[in-house]
C-alpha atoms as a printed R data frame, in Angstrom:
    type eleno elety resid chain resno        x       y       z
1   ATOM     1    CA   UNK     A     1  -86.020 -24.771 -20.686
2   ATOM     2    CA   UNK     A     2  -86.808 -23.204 -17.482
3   ATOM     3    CA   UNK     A     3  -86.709 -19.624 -19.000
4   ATOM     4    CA   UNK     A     4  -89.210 -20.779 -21.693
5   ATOM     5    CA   UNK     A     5  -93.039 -19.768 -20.448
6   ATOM     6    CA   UNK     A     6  -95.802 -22.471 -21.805
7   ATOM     7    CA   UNK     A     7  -96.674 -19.476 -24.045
8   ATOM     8    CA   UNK     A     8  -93.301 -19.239 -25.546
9   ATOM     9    CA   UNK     A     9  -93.309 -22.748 -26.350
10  ATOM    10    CA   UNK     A    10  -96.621 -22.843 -27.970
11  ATOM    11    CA   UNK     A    11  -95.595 -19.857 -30.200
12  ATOM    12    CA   UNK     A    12  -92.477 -21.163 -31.588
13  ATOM    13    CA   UNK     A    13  -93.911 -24.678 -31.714
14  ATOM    14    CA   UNK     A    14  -96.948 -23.154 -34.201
15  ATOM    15    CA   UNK     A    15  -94.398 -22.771 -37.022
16  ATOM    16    CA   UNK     A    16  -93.760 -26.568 -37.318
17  ATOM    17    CA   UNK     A    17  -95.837 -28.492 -39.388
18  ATOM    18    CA   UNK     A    18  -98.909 -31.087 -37.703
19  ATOM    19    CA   UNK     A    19  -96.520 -33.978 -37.900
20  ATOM    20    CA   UNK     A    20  -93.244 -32.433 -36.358
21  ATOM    21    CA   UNK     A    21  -95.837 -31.291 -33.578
22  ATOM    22    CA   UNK     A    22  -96.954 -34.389 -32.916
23  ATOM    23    CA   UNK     A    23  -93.301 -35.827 -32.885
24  ATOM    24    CA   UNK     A    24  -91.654 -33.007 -30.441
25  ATOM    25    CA   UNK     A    25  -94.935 -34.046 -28.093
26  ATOM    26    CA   UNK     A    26  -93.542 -37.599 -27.651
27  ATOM    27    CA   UNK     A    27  -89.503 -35.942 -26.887
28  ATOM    28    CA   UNK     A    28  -90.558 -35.311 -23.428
29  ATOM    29    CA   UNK     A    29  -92.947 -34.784 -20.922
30  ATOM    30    CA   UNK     A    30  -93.636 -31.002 -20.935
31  ATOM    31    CA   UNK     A    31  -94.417 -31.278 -24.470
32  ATOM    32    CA   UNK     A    32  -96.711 -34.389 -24.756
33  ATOM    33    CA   UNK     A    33  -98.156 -34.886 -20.937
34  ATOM    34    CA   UNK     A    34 -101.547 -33.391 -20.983
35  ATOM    35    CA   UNK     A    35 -101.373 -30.465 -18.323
36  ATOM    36    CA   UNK     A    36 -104.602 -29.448 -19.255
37  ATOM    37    CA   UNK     A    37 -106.945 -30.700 -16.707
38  ATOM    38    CA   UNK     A    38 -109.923 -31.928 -16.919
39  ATOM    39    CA   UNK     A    39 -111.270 -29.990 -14.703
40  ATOM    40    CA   UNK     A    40 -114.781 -29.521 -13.652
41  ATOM    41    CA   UNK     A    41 -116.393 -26.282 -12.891
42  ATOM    42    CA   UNK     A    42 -119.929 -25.691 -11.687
43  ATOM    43    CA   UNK     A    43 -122.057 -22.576 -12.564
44  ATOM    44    CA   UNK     A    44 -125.534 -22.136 -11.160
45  ATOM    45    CA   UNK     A    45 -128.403 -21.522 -13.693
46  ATOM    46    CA   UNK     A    46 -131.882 -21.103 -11.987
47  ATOM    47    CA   UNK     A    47 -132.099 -23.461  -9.953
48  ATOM    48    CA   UNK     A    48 -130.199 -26.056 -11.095
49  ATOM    49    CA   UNK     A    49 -126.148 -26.412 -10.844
50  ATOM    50    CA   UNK     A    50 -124.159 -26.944 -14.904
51  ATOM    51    CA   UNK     A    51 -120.938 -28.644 -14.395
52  ATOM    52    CA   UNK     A    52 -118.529 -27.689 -17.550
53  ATOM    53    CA   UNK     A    53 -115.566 -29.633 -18.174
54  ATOM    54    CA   UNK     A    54 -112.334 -28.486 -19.908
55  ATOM    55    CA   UNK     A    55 -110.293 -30.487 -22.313
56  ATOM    56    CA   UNK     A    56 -106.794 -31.893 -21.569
57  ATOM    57    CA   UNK     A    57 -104.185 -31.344 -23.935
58  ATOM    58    CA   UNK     A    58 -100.366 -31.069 -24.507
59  ATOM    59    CA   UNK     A    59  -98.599 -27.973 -25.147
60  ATOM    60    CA   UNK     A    60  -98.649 -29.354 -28.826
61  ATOM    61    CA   UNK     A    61 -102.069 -29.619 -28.798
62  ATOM    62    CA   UNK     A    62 -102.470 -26.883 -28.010
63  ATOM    63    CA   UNK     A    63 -100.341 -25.224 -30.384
64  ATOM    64    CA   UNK     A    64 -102.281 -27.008 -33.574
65  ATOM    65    CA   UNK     A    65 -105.757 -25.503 -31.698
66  ATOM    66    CA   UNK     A    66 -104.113 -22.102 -31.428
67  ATOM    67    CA   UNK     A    67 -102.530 -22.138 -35.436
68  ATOM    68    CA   UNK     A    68 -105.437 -23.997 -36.688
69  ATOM    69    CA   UNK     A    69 -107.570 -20.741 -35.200
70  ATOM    70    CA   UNK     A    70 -105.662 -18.119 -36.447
71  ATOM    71    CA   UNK     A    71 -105.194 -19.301 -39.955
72  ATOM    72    CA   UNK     A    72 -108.473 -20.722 -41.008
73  ATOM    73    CA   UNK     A    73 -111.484 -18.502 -42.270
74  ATOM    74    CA   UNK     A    74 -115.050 -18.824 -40.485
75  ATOM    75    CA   UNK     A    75 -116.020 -21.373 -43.302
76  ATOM    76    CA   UNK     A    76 -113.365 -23.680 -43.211
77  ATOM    77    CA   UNK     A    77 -113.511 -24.208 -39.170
78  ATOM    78    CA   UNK     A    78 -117.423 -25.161 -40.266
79  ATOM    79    CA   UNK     A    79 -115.992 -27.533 -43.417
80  ATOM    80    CA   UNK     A    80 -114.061 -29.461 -40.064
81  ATOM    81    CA   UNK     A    81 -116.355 -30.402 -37.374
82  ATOM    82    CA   UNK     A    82 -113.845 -31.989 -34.981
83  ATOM    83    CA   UNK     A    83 -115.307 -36.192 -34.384
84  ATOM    84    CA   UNK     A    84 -114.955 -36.937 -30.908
85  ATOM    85    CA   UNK     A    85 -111.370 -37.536 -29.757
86  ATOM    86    CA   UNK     A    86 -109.657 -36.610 -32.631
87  ATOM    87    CA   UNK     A    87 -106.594 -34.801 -32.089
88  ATOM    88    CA   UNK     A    88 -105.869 -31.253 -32.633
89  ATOM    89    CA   UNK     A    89 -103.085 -32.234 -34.493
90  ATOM    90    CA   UNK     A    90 -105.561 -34.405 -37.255
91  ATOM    91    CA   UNK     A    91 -107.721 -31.541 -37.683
92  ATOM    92    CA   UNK     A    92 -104.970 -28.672 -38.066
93  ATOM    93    CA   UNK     A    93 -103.064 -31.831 -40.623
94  ATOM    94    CA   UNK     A    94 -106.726 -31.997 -42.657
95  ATOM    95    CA   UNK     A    95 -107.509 -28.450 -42.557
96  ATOM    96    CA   UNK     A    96 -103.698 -27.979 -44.481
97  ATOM    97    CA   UNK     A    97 -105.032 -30.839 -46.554
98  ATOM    98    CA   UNK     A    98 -107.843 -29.660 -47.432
99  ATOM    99    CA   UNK     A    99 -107.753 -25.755 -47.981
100 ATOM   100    CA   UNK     A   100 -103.777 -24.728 -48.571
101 ATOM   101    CA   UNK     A   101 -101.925 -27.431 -49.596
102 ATOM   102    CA   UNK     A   102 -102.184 -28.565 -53.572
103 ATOM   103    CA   UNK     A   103 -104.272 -31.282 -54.379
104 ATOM   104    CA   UNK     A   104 -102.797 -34.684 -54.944
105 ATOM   105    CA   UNK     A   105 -103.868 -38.095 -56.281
106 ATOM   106    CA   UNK     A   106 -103.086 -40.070 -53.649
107 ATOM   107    CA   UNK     A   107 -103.892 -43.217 -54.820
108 ATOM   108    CA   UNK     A   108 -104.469 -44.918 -57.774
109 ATOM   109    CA   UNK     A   109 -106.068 -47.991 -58.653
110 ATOM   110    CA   UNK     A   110 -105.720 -49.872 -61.522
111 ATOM   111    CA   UNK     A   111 -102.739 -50.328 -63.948
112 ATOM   112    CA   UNK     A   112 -102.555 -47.621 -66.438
113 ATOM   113    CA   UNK     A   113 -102.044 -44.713 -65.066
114 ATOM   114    CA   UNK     A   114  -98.725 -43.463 -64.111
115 ATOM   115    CA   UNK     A   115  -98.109 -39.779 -61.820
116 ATOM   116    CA   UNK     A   116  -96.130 -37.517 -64.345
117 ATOM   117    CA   UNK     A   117  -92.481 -36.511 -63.236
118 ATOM   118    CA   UNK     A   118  -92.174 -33.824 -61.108
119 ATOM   119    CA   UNK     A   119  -95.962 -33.177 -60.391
120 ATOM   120    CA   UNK     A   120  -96.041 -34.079 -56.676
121 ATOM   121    CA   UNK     A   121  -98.890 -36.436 -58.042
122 ATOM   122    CA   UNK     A   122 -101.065 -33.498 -58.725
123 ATOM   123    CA   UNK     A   123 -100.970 -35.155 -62.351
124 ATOM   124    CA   UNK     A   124 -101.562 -38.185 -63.761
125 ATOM   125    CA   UNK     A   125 -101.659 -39.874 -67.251
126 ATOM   126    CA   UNK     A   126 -102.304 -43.176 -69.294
127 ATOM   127    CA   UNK     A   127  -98.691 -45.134 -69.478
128 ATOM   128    CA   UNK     A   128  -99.826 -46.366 -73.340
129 ATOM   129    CA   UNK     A   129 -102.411 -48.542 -74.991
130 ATOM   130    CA   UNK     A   130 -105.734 -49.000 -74.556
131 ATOM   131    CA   UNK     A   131 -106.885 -48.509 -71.083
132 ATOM   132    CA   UNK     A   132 -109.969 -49.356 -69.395
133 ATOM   133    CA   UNK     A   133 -111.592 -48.783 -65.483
134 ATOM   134    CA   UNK     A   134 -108.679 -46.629 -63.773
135 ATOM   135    CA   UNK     A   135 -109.556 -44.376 -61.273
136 ATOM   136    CA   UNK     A   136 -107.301 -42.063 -59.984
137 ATOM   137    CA   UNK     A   137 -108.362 -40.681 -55.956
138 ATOM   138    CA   UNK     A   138 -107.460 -37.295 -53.647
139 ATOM   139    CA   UNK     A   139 -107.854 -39.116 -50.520
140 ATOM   140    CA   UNK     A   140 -108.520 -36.084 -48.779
141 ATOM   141    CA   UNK     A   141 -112.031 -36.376 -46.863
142 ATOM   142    CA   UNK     A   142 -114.752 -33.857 -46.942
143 ATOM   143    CA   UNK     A   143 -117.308 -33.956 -44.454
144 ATOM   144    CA   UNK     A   144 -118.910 -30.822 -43.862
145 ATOM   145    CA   UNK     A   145 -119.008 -26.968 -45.411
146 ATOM   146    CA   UNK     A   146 -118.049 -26.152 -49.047
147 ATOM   147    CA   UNK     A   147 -115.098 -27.247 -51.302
148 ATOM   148    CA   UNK     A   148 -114.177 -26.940 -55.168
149 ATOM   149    CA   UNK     A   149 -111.794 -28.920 -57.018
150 ATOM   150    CA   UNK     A   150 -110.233 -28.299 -61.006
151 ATOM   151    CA   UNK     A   151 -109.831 -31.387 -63.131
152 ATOM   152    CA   UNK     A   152 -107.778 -29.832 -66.625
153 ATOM   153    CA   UNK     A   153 -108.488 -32.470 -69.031
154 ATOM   154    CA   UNK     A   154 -105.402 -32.937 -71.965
155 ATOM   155    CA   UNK     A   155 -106.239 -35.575 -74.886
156 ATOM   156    CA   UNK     A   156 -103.957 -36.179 -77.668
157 ATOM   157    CA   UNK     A   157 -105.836 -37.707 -80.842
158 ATOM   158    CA   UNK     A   158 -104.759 -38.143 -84.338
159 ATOM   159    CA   UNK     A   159 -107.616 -38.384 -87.092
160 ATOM   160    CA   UNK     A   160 -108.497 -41.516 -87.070
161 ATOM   161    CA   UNK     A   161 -109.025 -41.719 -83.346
162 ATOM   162    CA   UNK     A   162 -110.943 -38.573 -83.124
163 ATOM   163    CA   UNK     A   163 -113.177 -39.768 -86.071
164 ATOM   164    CA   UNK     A   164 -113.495 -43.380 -84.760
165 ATOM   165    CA   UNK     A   165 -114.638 -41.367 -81.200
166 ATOM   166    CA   UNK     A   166 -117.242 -39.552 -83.133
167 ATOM   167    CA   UNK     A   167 -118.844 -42.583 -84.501
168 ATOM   168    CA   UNK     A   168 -118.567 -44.537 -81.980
169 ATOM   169    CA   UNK     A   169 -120.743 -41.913 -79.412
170 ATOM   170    CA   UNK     A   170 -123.566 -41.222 -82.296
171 ATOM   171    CA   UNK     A   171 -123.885 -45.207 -83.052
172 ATOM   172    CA   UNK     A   172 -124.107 -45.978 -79.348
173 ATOM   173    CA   UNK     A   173 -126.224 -43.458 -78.335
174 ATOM   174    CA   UNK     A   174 -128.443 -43.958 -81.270
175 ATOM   175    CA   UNK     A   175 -128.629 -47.456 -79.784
176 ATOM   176    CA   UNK     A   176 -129.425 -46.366 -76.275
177 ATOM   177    CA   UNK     A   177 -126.286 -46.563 -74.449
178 ATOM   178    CA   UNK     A   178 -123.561 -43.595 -73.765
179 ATOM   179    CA   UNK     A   179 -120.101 -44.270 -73.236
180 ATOM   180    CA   UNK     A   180 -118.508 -43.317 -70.289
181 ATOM   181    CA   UNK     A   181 -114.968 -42.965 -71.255
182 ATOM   182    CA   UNK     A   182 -113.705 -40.091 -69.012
183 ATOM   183    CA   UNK     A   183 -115.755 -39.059 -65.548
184 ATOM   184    CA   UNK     A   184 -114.774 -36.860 -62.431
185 ATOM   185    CA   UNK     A   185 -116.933 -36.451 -59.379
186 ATOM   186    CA   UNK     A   186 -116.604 -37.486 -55.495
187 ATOM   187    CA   UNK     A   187 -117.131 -40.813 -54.094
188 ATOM   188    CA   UNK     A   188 -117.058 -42.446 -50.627
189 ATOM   189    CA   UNK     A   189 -113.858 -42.549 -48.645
190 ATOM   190    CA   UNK     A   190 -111.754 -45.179 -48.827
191 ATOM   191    CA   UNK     A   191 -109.645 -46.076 -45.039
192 ATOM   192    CA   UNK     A   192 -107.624 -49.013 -47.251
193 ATOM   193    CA   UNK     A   193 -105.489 -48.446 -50.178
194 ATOM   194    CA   UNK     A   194 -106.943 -49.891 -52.636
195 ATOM   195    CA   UNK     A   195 -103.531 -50.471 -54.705
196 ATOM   196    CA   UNK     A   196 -101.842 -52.422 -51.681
197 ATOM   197    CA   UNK     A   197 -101.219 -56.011 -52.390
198 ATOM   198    CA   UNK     A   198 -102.570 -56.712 -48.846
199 ATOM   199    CA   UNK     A   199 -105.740 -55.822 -49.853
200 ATOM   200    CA   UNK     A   200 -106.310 -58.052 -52.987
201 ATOM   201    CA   UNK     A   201 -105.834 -55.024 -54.955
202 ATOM   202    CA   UNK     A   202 -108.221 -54.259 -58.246
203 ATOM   203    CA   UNK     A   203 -106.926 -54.630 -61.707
204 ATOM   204    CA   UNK     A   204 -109.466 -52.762 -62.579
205 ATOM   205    CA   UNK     A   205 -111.525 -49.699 -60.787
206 ATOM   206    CA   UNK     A   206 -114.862 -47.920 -61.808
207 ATOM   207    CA   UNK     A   207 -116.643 -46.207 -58.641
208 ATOM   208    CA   UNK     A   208 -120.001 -45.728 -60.923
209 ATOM   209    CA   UNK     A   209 -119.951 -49.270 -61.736
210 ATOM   210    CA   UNK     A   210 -117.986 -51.337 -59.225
211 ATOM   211    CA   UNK     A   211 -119.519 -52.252 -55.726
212 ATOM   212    CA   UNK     A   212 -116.580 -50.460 -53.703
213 ATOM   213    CA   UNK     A   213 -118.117 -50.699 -50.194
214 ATOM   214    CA   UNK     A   214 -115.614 -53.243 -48.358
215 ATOM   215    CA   UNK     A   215 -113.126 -50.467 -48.846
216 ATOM   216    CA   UNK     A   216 -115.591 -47.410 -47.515
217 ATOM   217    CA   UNK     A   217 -114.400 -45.763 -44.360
218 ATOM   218    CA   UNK     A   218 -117.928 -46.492 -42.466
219 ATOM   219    CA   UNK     A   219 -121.452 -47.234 -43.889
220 ATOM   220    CA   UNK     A   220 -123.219 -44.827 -44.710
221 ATOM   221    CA   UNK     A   221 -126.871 -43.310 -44.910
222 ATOM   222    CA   UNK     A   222 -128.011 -41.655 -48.688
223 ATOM   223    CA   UNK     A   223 -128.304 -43.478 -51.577
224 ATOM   224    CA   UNK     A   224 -125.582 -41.659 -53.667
225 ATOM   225    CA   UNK     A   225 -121.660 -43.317 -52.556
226 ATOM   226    CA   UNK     A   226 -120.293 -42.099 -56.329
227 ATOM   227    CA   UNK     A   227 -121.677 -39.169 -58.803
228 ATOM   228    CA   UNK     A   228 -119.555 -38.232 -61.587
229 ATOM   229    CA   UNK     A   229 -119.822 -35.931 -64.357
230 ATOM   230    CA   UNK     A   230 -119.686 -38.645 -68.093
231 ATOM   231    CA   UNK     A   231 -117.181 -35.498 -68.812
232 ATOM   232    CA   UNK     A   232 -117.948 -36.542 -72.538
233 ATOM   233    CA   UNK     A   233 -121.339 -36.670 -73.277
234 ATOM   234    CA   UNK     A   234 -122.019 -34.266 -70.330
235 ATOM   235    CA   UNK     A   235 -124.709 -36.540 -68.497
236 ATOM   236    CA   UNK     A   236 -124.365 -37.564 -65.217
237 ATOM   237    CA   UNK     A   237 -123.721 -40.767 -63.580
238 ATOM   238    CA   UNK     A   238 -124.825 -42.048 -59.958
239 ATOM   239    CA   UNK     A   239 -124.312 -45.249 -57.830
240 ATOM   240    CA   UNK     A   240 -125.101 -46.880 -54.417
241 ATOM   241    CA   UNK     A   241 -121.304 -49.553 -53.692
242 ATOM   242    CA   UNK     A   242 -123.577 -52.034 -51.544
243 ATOM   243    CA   UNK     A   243 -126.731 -53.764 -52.155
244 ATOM   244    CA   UNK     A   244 -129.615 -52.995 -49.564
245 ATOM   245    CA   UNK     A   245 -132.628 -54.540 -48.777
246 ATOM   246    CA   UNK     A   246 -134.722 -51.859 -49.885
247 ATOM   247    CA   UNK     A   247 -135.499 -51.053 -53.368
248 ATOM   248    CA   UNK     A   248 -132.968 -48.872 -54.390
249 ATOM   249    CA   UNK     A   249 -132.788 -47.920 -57.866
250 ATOM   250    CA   UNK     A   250 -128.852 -46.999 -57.475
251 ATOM   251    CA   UNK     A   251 -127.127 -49.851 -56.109
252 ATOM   252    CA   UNK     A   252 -125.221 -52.245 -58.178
253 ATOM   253    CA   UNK     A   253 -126.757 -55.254 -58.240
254 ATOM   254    CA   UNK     A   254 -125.553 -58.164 -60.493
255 ATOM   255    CA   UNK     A   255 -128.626 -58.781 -62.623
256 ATOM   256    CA   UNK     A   256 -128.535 -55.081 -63.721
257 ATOM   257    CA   UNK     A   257 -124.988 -54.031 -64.601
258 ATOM   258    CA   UNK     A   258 -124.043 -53.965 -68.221
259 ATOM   259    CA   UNK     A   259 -120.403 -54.206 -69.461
260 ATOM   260    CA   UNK     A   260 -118.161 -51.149 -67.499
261 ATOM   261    CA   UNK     A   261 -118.121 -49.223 -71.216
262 ATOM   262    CA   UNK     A   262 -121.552 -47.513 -70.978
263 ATOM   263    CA   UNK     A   263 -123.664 -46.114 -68.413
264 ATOM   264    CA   UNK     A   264 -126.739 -48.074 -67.290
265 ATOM   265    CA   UNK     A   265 -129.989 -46.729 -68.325
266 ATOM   266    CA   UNK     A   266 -131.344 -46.110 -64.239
267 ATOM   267    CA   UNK     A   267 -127.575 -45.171 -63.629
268 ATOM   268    CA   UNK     A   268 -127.187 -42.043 -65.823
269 ATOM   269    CA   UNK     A   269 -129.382 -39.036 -65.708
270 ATOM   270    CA   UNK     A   270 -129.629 -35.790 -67.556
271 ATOM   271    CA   UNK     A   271 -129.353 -32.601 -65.494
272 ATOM   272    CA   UNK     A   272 -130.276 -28.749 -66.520
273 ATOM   273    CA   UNK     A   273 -126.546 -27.880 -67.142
274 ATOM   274    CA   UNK     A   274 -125.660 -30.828 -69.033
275 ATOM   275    CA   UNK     A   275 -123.154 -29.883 -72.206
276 ATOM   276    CA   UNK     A   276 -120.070 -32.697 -73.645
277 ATOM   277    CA   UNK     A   277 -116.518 -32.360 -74.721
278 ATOM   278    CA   UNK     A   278 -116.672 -34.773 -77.245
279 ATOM   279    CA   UNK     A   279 -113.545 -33.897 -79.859
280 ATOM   280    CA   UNK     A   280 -112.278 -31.548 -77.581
281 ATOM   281    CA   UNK     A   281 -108.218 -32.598 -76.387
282 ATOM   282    CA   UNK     A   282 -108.358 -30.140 -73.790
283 ATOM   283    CA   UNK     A   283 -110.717 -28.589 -71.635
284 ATOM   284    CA   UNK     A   284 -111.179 -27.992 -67.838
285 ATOM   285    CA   UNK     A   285 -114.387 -29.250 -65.427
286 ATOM   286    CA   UNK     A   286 -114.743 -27.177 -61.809
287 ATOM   287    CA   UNK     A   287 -116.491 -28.416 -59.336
288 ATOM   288    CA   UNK     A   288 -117.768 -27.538 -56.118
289 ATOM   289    CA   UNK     A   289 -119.537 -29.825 -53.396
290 ATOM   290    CA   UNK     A   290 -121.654 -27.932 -50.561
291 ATOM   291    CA   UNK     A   291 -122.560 -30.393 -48.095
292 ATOM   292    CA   UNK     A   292 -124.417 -28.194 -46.510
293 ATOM   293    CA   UNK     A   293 -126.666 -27.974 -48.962
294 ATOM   294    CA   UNK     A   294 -126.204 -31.546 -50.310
295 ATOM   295    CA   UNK     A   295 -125.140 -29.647 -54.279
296 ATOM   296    CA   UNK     A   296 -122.636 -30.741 -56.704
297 ATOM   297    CA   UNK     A   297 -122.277 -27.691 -58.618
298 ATOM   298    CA   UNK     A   298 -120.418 -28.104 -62.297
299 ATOM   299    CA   UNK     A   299 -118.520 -25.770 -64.024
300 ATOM   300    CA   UNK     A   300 -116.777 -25.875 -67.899
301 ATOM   301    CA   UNK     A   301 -113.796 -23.973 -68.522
302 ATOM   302    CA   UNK     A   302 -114.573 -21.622 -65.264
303 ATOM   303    CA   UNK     A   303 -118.305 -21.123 -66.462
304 ATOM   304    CA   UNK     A   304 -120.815 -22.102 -64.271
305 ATOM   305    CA   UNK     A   305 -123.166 -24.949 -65.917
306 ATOM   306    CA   UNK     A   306 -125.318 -25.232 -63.444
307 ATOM   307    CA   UNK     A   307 -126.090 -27.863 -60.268
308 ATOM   308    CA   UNK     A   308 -126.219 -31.483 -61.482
309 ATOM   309    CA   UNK     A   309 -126.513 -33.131 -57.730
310 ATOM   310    CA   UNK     A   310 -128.894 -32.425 -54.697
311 ATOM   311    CA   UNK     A   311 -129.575 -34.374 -51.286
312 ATOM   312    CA   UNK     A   312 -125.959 -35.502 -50.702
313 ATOM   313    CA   UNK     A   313 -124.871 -36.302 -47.493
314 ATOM   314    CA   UNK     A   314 -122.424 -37.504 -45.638
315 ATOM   315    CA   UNK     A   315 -118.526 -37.689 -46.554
316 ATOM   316    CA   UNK     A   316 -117.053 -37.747 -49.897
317 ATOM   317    CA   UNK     A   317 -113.227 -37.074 -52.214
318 ATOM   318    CA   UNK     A   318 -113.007 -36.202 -55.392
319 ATOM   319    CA   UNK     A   319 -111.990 -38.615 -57.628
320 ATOM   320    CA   UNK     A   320 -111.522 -39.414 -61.851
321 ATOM   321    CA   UNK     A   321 -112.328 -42.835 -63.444
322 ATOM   322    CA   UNK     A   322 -110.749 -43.133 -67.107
323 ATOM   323    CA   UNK     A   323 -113.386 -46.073 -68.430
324 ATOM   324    CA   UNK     A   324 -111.752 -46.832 -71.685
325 ATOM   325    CA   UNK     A   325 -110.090 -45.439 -74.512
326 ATOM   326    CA   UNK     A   326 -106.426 -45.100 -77.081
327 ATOM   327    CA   UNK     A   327 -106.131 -41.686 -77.273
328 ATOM   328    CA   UNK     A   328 -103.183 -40.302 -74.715
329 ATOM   329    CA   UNK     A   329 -104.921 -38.843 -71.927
330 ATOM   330    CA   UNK     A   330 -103.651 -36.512 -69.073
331 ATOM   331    CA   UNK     A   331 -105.452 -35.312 -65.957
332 ATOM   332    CA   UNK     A   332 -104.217 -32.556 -63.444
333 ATOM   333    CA   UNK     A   333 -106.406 -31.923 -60.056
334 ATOM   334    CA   UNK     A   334 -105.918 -28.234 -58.903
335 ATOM   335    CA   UNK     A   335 -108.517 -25.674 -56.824
């Protein structure tokens, strides 16, 4: 190893992935040990002295900082503003995550869906009979800059189910209420899996309905934690997890939650884009989230429907809740 510069090493080590660099940093000390110093310079300005201080890292560190640089575009450094301490290797792992590897389903909660074979869970479907509150998740966290997400919708439906579908939708809206049988949007994050036994996981999962807060990554400010697209009906749905003090029209409290099948009347909202898929078996809903801006923008099919969101903030993943239904249902998540 004496013939191999620092350079050297950091140049062959940027071909590994974030996880092998964080393994050969803990093989021995001239990869892991922190040779950067943290070293303190002074500068005068006026009259007054600045002291400056650099940043330690590893030599596999330092590698992540240098790939992470040279592969990602002016807008997806700004999508990953680096939280104090986090490693080099986390952000250079999330921005692979985020912008070049597919997106996955990484968790699923409830019982009837199943990942189809051979999808890398970048597809999921009902496993038979009726189903009701599923939600399938893409744990991976955006919080900052712009991102954009496919979900390609595939029903199967014989006659009687599509007919039954109809009638049901005109009856219930007629009525006042608007089933919510497939939506796809972003939610909070979630830091516990949700399907782990160790967690008293739920039979049952519907982010627009179901007060999800214990498993949030960190409390946070807005009063939006779910918005989905009612991918049927084409209204959209919004909910606070965790009862405040304040008024808050959003948040699920007890005494105003109707069965999970329908949207509640302050929950839902119509929006300037708003079109349905009702009798369609397959159809695909874009979407991209700006949290710059604090827009969800919706798309149909690749054309643009318009923005159905404003004034988010804070950190969200996309996510699909399957509410009820017969019909065979499957659900791939793509850019």
């Amino acid at each position: 190893m004496e013939n191999f510069t620092d350079d050297t090493i950091v140049a062959v080590a940027s071909f590994l992935s974030p996880r092998d660099m964080s393994s050969l940093a803990l093989t021995c000390k001239q990869f892991g040990a922190k040779n950067g110093t943290k070293r303190s310079s002074v500068r005068e300005e006026g009259t007054r002295e600045v002291r400056q201080k650099t940043e330690a890292l590893s030599l596999m560190e330092v590698a992540a900082r240098t790939v992470f640089h040279a592969s990602a575009t002016k807008d997806e450094k700004k999508a990953l503003p680096r939280r104090a301490d986090e490693s080099w290797f986390t952000i250079y792992q999330e921005y692979l995550k985020l912008f070049r590897l597919p997106l996955q389903f990484d968790k699923m909660a409830g019982e009837c869906f199943d990942y189809v074979e051979g999808s890398n869970k970048t597809k999921v479907c009902t496993n038979g009979g009726y189903t009701s509150d599923n939600t399938a998740i893409c744990s991976n966290i955006m919080r900052a800059g712009k991102h954009s997400v496919s979900f390609q919708f595939q029903l199967t439906m014989d006659e009687e189910q599509r007919w039954n579908e109809a009638v049901l939708h005109t009856t219930r809206a007629a009525a006042g209420f608007h089933r919510k049988d497939l939506a796809c949007g972003i939610m909070r994050p979630t830091t516990k899996d949700i399907t782990s036994e160790k967690y008293e996981p739920l039979d049952t999962c519907d982010p627009t309905e179901e007060d999800l807060s214990r498993f949030s990554l960190k409390q946070y400010e807005g009063d939006v934690d779910c918005c989905m697209l009612n991918a049927k009906v084409g209204k959209g749905l919004r909910a606070r997890w965790e009862d405040t003090e304040v008024d808050d029209r959003y948040a699920l409290k007890p005494s105003n939650r109707n069965d999970s099948f329908h949207a509640r009347e302050d929950q839902q909202f119509d929006w300037e884009g708003m079109e349905g898929s009702l009798g369609e078996e397959s159809f695909k809903i874009g979407m991209v989230l700006d949290l710059d801006e604090g827009t969800l923008d919706v798309y149909k099919n690749d054309r643009r429907l318009g923005t159905m969101m404003t004034g988010l903030s804070g950190e969200y993943c996309w996510a699909f809740t399957r509410a009820e239904g017969d019909e065979h249902l499957s659900v791939t998540i793509g850019r």
